[in-house]
C-alpha positions in Angstrom: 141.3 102.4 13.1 138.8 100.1 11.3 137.1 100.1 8.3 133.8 100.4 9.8 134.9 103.5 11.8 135.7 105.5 8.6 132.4 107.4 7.6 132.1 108.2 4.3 130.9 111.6 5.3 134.1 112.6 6.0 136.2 111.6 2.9 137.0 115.2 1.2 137.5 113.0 -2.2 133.9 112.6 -2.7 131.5 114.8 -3.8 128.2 115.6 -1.3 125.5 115.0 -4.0 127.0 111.3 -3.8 127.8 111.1 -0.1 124.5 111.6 0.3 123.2 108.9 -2.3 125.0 106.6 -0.9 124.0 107.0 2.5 120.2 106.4 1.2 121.4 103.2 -0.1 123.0 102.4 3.7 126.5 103.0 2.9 127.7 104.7 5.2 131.0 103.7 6.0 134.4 102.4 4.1 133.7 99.2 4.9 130.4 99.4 3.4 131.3 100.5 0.5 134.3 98.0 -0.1 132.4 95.0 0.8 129.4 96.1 -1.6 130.8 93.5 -4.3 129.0 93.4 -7.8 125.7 91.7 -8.2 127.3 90.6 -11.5 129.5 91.2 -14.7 129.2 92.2 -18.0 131.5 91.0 -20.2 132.5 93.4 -23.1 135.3 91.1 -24.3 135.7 92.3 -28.2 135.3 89.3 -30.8 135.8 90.0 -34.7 133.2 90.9 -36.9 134.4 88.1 -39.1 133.4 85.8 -36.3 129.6 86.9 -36.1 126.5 85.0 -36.5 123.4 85.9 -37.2 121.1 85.7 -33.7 124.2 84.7 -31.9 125.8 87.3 -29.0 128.7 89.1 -29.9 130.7 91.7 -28.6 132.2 94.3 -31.1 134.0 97.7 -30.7 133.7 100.0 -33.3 132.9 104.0 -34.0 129.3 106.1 -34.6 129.8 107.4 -37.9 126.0 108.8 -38.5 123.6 111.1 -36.8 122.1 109.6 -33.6 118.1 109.1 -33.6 115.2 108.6 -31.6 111.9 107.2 -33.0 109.2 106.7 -30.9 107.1 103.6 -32.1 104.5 103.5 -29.0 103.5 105.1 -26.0 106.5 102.8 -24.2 108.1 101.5 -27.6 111.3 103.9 -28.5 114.4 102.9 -30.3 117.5 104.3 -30.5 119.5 104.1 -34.1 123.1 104.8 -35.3 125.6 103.4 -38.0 128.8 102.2 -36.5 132.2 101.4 -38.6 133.6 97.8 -37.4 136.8 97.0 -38.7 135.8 98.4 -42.1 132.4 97.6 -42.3 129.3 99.6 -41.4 126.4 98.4 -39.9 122.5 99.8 -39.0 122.7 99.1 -34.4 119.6 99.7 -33.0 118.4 99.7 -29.6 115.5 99.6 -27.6 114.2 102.2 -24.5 117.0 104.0 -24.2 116.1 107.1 -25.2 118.3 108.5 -22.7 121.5 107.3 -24.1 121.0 110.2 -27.0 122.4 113.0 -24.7 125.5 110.2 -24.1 126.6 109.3 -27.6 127.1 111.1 -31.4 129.1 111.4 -34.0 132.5 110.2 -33.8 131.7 108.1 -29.8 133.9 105.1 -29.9 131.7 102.2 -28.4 131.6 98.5 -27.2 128.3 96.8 -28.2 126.7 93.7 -26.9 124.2 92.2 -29.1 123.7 89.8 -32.3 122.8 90.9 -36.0 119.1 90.0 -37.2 118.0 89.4 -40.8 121.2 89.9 -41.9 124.8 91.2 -41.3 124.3 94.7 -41.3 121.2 95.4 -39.2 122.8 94.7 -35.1 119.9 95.1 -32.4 122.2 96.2 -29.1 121.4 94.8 -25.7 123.9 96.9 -23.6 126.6 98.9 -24.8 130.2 101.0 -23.2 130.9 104.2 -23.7 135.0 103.2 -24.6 135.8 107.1 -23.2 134.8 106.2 -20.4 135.1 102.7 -19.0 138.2 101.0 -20.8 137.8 97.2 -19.1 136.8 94.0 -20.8 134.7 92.7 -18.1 132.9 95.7 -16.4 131.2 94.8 -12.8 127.5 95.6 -12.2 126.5 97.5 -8.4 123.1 97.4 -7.2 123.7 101.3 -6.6 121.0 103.9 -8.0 121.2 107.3 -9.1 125.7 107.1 -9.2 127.0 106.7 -13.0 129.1 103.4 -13.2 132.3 105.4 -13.7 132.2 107.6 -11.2 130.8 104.6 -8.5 134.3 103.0 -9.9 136.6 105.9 -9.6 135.0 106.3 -5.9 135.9 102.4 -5.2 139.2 102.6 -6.6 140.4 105.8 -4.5 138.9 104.2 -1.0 141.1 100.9 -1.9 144.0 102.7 -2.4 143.9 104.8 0.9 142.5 102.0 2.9 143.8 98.7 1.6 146.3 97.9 4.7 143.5 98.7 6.7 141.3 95.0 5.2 141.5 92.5 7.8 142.2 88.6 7.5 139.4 87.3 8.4 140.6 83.7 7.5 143.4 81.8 9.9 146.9 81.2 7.7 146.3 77.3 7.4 142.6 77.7 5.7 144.5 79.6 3.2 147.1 77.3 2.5 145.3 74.5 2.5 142.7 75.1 0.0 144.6 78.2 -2.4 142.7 80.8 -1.0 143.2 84.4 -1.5 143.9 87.0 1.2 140.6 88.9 2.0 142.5 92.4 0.4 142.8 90.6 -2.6 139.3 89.0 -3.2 138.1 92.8 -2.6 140.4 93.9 -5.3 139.8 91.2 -7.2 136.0 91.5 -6.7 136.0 95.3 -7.9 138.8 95.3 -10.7 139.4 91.9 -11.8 140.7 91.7 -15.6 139.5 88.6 -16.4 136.5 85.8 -15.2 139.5 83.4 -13.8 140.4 86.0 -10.9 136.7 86.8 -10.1 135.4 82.9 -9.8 138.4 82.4 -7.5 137.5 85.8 -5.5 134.5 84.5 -5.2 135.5 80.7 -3.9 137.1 82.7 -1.0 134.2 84.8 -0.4 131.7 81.7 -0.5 133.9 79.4 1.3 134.1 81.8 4.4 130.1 82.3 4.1 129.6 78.4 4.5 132.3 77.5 6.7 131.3 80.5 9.4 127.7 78.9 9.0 129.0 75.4 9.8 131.0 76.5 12.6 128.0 78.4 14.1 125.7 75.4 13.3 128.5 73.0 14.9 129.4 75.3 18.0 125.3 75.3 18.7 125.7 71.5 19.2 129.2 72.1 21.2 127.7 74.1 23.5 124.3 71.9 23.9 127.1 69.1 24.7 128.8 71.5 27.4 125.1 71.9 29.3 125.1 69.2 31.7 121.8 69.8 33.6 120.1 67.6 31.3 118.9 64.6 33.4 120.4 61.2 32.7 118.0 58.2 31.3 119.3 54.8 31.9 116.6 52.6 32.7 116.0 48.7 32.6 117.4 47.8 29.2 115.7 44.5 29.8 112.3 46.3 30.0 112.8 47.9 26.8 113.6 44.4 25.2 110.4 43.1 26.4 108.3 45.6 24.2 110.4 44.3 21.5 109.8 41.1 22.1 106.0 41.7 22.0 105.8 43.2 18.7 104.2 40.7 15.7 107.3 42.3 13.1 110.7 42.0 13.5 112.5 45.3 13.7 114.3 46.2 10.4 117.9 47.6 10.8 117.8 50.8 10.9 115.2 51.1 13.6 117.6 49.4 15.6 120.7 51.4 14.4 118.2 54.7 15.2 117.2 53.2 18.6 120.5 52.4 19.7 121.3 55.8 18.6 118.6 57.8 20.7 119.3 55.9 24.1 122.7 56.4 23.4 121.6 60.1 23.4 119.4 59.7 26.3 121.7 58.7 28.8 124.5 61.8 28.0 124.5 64.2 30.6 123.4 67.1 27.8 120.4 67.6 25.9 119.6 65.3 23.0 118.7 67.1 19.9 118.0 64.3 17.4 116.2 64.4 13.7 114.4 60.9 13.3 113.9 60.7 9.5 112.0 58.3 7.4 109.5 57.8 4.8 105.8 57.6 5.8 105.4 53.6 6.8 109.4 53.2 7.9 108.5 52.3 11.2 109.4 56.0 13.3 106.5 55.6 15.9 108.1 52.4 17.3 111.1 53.8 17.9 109.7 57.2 19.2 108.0 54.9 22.0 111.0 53.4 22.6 112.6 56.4 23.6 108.9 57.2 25.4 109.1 54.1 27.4 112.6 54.8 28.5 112.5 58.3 29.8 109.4 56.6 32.0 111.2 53.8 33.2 113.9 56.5 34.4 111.4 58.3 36.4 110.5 61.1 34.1 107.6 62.4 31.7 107.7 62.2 28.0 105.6 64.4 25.8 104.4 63.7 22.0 103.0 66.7 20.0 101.3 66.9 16.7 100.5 69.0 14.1 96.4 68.2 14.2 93.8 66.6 16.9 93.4 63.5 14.6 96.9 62.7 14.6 97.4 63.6 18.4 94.1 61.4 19.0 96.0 58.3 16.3 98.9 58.6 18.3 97.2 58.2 21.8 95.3 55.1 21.0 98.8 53.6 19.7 100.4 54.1 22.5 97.2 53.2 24.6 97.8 49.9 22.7 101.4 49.8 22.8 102.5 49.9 26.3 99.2 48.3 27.8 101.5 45.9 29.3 103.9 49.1 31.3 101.9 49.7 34.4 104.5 52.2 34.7 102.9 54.2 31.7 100.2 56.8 33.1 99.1 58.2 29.6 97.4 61.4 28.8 95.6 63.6 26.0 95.7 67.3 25.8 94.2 69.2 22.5 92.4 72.4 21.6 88.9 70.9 22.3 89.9 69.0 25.1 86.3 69.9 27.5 87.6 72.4 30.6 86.6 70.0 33.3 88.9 67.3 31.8 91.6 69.9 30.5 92.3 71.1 34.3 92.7 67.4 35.4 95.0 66.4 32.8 97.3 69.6 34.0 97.0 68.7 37.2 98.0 65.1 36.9 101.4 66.8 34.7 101.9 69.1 37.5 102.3 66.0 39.9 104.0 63.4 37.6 100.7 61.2 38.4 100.6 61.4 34.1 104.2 60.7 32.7 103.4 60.1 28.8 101.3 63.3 27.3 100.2 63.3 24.3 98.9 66.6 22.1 98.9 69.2 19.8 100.4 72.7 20.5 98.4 72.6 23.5 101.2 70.8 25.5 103.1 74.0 26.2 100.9 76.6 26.8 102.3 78.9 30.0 99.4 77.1 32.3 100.6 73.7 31.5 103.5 72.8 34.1 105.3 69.8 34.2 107.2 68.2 37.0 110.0 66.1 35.6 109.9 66.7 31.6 112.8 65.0 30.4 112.1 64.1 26.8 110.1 66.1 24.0 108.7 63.9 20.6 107.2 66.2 17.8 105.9 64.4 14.9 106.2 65.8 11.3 108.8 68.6 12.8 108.7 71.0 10.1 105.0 72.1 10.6 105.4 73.2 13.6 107.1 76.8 13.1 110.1 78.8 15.1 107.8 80.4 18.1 106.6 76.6 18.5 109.8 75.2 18.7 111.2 78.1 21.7 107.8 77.1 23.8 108.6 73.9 23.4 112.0 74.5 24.4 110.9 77.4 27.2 109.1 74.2 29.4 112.3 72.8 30.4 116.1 74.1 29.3 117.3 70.9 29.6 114.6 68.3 27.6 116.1 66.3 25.4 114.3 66.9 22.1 113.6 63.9 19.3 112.5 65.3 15.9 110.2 63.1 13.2 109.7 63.7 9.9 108.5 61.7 6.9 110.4 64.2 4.7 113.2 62.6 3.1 116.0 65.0 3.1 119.0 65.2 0.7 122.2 65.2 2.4 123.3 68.6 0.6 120.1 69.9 2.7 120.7 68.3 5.7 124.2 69.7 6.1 122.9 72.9 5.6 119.5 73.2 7.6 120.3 70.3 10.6 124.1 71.0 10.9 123.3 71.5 14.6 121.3 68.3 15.0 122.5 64.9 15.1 120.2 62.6 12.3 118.7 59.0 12.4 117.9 58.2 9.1 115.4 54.8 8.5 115.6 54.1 4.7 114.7 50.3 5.2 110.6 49.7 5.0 109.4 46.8 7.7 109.0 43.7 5.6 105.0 43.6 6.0 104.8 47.0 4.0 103.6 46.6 0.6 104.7 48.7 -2.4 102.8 51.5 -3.9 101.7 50.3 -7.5 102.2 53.9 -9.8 100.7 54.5 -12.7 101.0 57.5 -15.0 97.8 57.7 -17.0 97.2 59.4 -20.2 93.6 60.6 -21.2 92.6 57.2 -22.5 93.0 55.1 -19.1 91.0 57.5 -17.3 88.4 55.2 -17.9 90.2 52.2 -16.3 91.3 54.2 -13.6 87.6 54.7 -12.7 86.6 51.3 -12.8 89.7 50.5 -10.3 87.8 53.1 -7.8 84.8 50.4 -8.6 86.1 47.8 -7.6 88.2 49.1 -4.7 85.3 50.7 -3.0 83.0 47.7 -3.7 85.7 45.6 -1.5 84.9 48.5 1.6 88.0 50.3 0.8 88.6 54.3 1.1 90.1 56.5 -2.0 91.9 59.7 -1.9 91.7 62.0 -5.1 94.0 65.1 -4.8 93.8 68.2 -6.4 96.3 71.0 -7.3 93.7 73.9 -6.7 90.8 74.6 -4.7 88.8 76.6 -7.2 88.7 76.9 -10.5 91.5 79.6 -12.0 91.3 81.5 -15.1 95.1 81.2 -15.4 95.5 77.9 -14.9 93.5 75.5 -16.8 93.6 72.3 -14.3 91.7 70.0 -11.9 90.2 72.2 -8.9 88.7 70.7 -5.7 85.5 72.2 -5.7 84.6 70.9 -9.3 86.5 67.1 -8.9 84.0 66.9 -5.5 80.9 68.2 -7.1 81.5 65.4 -9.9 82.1 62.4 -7.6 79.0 63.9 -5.5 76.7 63.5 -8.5 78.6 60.0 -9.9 78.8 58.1 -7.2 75.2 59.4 -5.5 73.4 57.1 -3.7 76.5 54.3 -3.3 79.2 56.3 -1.8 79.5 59.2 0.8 82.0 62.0 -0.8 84.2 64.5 1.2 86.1 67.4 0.8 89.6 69.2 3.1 91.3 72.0 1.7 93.1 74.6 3.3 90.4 77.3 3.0 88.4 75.4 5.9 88.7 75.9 9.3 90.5 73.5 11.7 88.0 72.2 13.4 86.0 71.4 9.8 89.1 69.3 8.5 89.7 67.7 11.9 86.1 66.2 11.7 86.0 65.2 8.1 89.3 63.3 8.7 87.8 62.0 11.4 84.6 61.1 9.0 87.3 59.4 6.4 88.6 57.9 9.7 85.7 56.2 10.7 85.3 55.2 7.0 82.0 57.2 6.9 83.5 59.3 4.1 84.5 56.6 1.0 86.0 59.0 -1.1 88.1 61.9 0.1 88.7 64.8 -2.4 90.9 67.0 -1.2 94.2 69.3 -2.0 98.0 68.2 -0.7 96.8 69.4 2.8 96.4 64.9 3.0 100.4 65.1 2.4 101.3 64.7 5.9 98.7 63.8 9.0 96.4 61.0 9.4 97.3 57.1 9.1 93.9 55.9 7.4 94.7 52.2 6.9 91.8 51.3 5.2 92.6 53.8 2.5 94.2 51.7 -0.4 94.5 54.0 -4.0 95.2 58.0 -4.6 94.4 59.6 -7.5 96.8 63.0 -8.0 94.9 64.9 -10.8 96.5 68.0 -12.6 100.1 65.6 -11.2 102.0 67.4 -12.9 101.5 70.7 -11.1 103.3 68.9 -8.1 107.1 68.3 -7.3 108.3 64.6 -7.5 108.7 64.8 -3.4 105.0 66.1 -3.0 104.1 63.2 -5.2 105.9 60.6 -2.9 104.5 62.1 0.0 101.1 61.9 -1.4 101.3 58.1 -2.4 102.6 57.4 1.3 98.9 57.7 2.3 97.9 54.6 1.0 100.9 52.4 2.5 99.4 51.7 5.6 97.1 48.8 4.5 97.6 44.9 4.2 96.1 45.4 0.5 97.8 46.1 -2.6 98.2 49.6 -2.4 97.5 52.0 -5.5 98.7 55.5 -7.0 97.2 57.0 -10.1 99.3 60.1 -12.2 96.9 61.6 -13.7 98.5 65.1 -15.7 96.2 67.5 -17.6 98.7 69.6 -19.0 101.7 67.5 -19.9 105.3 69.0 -21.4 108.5 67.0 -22.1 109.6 68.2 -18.3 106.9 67.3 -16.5 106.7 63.9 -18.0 110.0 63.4 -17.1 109.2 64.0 -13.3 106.4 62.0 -13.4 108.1 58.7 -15.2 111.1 59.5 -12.1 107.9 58.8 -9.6 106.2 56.2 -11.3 109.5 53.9 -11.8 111.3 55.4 -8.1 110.1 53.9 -5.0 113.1 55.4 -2.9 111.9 58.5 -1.7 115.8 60.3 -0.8 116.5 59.2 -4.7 113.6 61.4 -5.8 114.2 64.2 -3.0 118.0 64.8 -4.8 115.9 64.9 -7.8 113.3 67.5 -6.9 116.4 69.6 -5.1 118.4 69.1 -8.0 115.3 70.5 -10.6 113.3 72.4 -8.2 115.1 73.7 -5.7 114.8 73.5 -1.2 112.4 75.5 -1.0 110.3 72.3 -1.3 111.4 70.7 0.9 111.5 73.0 4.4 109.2 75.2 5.8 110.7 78.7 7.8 113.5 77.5 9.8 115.4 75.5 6.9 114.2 78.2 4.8 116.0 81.1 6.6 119.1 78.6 7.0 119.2 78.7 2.8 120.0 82.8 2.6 123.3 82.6 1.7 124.2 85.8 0.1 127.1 84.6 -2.2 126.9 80.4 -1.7 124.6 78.3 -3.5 123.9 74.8 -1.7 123.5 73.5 -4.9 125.8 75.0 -7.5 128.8 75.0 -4.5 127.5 71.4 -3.4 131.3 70.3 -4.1 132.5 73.7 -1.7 129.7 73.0 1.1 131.2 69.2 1.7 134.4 70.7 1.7 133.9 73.3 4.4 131.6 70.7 6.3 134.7 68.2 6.8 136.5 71.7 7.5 134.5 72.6 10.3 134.7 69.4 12.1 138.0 68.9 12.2 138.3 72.7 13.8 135.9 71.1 16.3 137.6 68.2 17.3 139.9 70.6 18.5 139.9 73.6 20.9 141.5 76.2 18.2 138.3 78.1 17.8 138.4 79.4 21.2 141.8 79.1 21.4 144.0 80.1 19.1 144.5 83.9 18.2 144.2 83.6 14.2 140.6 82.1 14.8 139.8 84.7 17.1 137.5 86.6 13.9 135.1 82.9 13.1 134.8 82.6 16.9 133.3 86.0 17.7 131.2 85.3 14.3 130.0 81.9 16.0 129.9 83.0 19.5 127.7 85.6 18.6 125.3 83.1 17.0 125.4 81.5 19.6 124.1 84.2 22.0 121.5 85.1 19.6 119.9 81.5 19.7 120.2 81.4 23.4 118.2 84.3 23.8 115.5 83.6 21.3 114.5 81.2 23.7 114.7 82.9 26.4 
């Protein structure tokens, strides 16, 4: 028998009205109930009276000696008021909206307070309180149950772990244990429920958050182990000497890690399983060279290579680089397939896939629509990876099951991140910027050297250079008192009139109305570009030398960097302005970390660190960060732990083989089949 098998309609020891709570809270089973662990705990630890401080917590035990009363203040404004006797001394305990608790206590109830004392050391305002009769613990677990009291939701616990304890699986093999102190699973679920002090529950809850992490690990690191068992992938191994040539022709000398990350993707390429690669660098690091690299290869091989975008711009950038790039490769028949691609030339360019005559597509989401067929698709490019969402991702993976797959992003990730949300993807990281790149000059400005900044825009524009000036907001808000688009554009309109064409993207407009004023900004037809952080990623406008990031500190410090990588891609001196509106001792902090940090993972620990990953990742790496016990962050110490874990179960075959890992491997199996048929 299992615990999942044992309905709690049928155990005689509960009473029906709380059978059937319960099962409107979805328990429905032992094992439901057992594994419902606290959401928290309240500690109700006594301390001394002697030991109090005024407007500092305590917890003190002591016994109503007065009548109990309600007063009603306001409409939703009660209190609740009592004298209690505390070794000796009597003091006024009042508490707020809890008018309830006056059918619950009297004269003569022994209680536990939680609290502090206010004005003075006889008037305590109580924050929660125990009923002594009937809860007797020190620390007293919290349930997200409704409707149950906590003492009888205890007493139903403790008489379903009695009967049913021998019944708890170990879920964990022997040697885990061992190695790392862990308790048995039927002790973390006592020890969860009816721990006696904060020591046992930290270290139930270190073997609860260890198995959480290490069965994602396993599942993310058995996705790649069973990518590496599929070998219908087809092979690349061209003319190395061909690839050398491009190399050769290039007027910058490849930096380091470009080369490490090239070496890295052919190396990829010519396995007989399906790369799956994350190519990450700041904006300017050089990723498009060795993106074509790994272009011109799979061409030279005999097969076709497709680049998609986010946006026609950047699908149009990248076509005219490449264009460029391999006009030497007669080899290379390039393409271009977008939304507005005209019909006539739409159904030529499929054609032309359908036949291998074009080998080197390049797009946006276009590329894998069900009418577009390829003959030989053998690699797959996406730049700036995380735009593109989940459904994207399974067409592009739906065209052919066995393309190997190169991801770019501009993102720099923290490594607690990447463990978590790309444990089943092998990572190029280029940190190294190509020696011809010139270094953003940031400057926080405070109210006074607004005016300088604006004489900088002068000069830059008189030169027949392009500005960016970014916005937190599109319109003005009556909560928030910063810089909007809408105004910022209608005051460079009216300032610069007559000397200076002004634009304005946001994400209220319509695709096709940003693609053409990027392509406006582009063509340098628009000098000054207001717009919100939709500009973050996209476009490479080299003639665009300074940004101006109004309301900057409304922005995380990664958002910032991101933002000053537009202006990177020009041979001038390149500028970023900080300009805050409503500055606090926090945000000033963030913004001194941009102005002085250049290194963009530096600053992407710091914004994970202060702000969390939800800034970094869009909804895949978002659903990857739902642990329900582990915190990437907090347990950052626990996470590298069961990351070195899960490879060295890897390197061996005791996942699938061995009987006391049989529970992880129908966890990661599982997984598996689930991914596998998403894409199906």
């Amino acid at each position: 028998m299992k615990l999942n098998d044992i309905m709690i309609a049928d155990e005689e020891y509960i009473l029906a009205r709380y059978k059937n709570l319960l099962k409107k809270q979805n328990i429905l089973t032992i094992e439901d109930l057992l594994f419902n662990f606290p959401t928290k705990y309240e500690d109700y630890r006594v301390s001394s009276i002697k030991d109090a401080k005024i407007d500092e917590p305590i917890v003190l035990e002591g016994t109503i000696v007065s009548k109990v009363t309600v007063n009603y203040l306001k409409s939703k404004l009660s209190t609740v008021v009592f004298t209690m006797e505390v070794e000796g001394e009597r003091i006024r305990c009042t508490i707020f909206n809890r008018v309830f608790l006056k059918g619950k206590i009297n004269y003569g109830t022994v209680l536990r307070i939680q609290g502090h004392f206010y004005q003075n050391m006889n008037n305590f305002t109580v924050n929660n309180l125990l009923i002594c009769d009937e809860i007797n613990r020190d620390i007293v677990p919290v349930y997200k149950v409704k409707d149950i009291a906590h003492d009888k939701y205890l007493a139903i616990m403790e008489k379903a772990f009695r009967r049913y304890k021998n019944l708890i699986i170990e879920t964990l093999p022997k040697e885990l244990l061992e190695k790392h102190n862990l308790l048995s699973m039927q002790e973390t679920i006592y020890k969860l429920h009816f721990a006696d002090d904060f020591e046992q529950i930290n270290k139930a809850l270190t073997r609860i958050k260890y198995e959480e992490l290490l069965q994602y690990q396993l599942s993310m690191k058995y996705l790649h182990y069973m990518r590496e068992q599929n070998h219908n992938c087809p092979v690349i191994d061209c003319d190395y000497s061909l690839l050398e040539q491009l190399n050769k022709n290039l007027s910058y000398e490849l930096t380091q890690d470009q080369k490490l990350a090239i070496n890295d993707i052919l190396t990829d390429l010519k396995a007989p399983y399906a790369m799956n690669r994350l190519l990450q660098g700041e904006v300017g690091s050089g990723k498009t060279i060795v993106a074509e690299m790994a272009i011109l290869a799979t061409v030279l091989a005999g097969y076709q290579a497709a680049l998609m975008c986010p946006t026609e711009i950047l699908s149009n950038q990248h076509y005219e680089t490449l264009i460029e790039t391999f006009k030497d490769y007669s080899e290379v028949k390039l393409g271009l397939l977008t939304g507005s691609t005209a019909a006539s030339k739409r159904n030529e360019v499929i054609e032309k896939l359908k036949s291998g005559e074009i080998n080197v597509i390049v797009g946006t989401h276009a590329l894998f629509q069900s009418e577009v067929e390829y003959k030989n698709l053998a690699l797959v490019v996406t730049d700036e990876e995380h735009r593109f969402g989940v459904h994207q991702r399974v067409m592009i993976k739906n065209k052919g099951l066995s393309v190997n797959y190169l991801k770019m992003s501009a993102t720099p990730i923290p490594r607690t991140l990447a463990i978590s949300a790309y444990g089943d993807t092998d990572i190029s990281v280029i940190k190294t910027l190509p020696s011809n790149r010139k270094k953003v000059i940031t400057k926080l400005v405070d109210k006074a050297g607004k005016k300088a900044v604006m004489v900088h825009m002068k000069e830059e524009l008189k030169k027949g250079h392009q500005i960016y000036v970014v916005t937190p907001l599109i319109d003005e808000s009556e909560a928030i008192d910063t810089a909007n688009a809408n105004e910022v554009y209608n005051n460079m309109v009216k300032y610069f009139k007559g000397e200076y064409q002004v634009g304005l993207i946001h994400g209220k407009l319509k695709p096709a109305e940003k693609e053409e004023i990027m392509e406006k900004f582009l063509k340098n037809e628009i000098h000054i570009l207001v717009a919100t952080s939709v500009i973050e990623v996209g476009v490479n406008v080299a003639n665009a030398t300074t940004i101006l990031i109004l309301g900057a500190e409304r922005f995380g410090v990664a958002t910032l960097h991101q933002l000053r990588g537009r202006v990177m891609r020009s041979g001038a001196v390149p500028y970023c302005f900080l300009i805050p509106e409503n500055i606090t001792d926090v945000s000033l902090a963030r913004l001194k970390m941009v102005e002085e940090t250049s290194d963009g993972f530096k600053l992407a620990e710091y914004d994970l660190l202060h702000r969390g990953p939800g800034e970094f990742f869009g909804e895949r790496q978002a659903g990857a960060m739902n642990f329900k016990y582990a915190d990437i962050l907090k347990d950052n110490d626990l996470l590298e732990l069961v990351n070195e874990d899960s490879r060295l179960i890897m390197l061996t075959t005791k996942l699938m083989d061995d009987e006391e890992y049989h529970y992880l491997y129908e966890v990661v199996h599982n997984n598996y089949l689930l991914k596998v048929s998403e894409l199906d």
